[in-house]
N, C-alpha and C positions, 0 to 999 in steps of 0.2 A: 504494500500500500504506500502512494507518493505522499509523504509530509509537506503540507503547506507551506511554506518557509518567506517570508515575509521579511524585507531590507524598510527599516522605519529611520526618516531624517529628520533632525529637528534642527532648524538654522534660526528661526526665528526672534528668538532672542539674546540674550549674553551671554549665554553658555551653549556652546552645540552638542549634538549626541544623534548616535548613530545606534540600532541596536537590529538583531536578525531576531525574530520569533519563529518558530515552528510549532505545528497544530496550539495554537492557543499560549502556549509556553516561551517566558524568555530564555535564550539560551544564549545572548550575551550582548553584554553593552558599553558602549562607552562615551566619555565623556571631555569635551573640550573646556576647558574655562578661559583659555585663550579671545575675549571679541574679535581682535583685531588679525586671528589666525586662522579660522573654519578653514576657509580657500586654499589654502594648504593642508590642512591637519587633515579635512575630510578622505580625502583617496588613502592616506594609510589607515586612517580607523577603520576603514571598512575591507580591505586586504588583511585587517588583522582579525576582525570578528571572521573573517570567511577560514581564515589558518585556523584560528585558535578553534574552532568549533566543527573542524574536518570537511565542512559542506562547502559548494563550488557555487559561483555566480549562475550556470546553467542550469543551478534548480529553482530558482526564485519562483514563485509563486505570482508575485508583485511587488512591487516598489510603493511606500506611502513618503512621501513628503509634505513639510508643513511651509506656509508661505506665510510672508511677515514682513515685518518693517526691518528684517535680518540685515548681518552684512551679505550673505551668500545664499539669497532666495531663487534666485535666475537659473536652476537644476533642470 
C-alpha cells in the first residue's frame, strides 16, 4: 500500500519550516529562525528531511505551501 507523503512549507513568517508527513503522521521537520535566510536554507532543509527519513522526492503525494507577507513566498 502507497503512503501519502506530503512536503509542507511554511515561509510566511519569521521563522520558516519545512516538514514531510506520511499517512496523517509527522515524520520530520525543520526549522529556520534565520528571516533574512529561507532562500537559501530552504533547498537543504528539504534534501535533508528526504535523507534523514529514507523517502525520495518521486513519492510525494503533494506539495502544500503557505503564502504571506514572507521573505520567500514566490514557490
Amino acid at each position: 500500500m502507497k503512503m501519502n507523503l506530503l512536503l509542507l512549507i511554511d515561509t510566511a513568517l519569521e521563522n520558516a519550516s519545512v516538514a514531510l508527513c506520511g499517512d496523517s503522521r509527522l515524520l520530520s521537520v525543520k526549522t529556520n529562525n534565520a528571516q533574512n535566510d529561507h532562500a537559501a536554507w530552504i533547498h537543504t532543509a528539504i534534501s535533508t528531511l528526504f535523507r534523514e527519513t529514507g523517502h525520495d522526492l518521486s513519492q510525494l503525494s503533494a506539495v502544500a505551501a503557505t503564502s504571506g507577507p514572507g521573505s520567500y513566498t514566490r514557490l
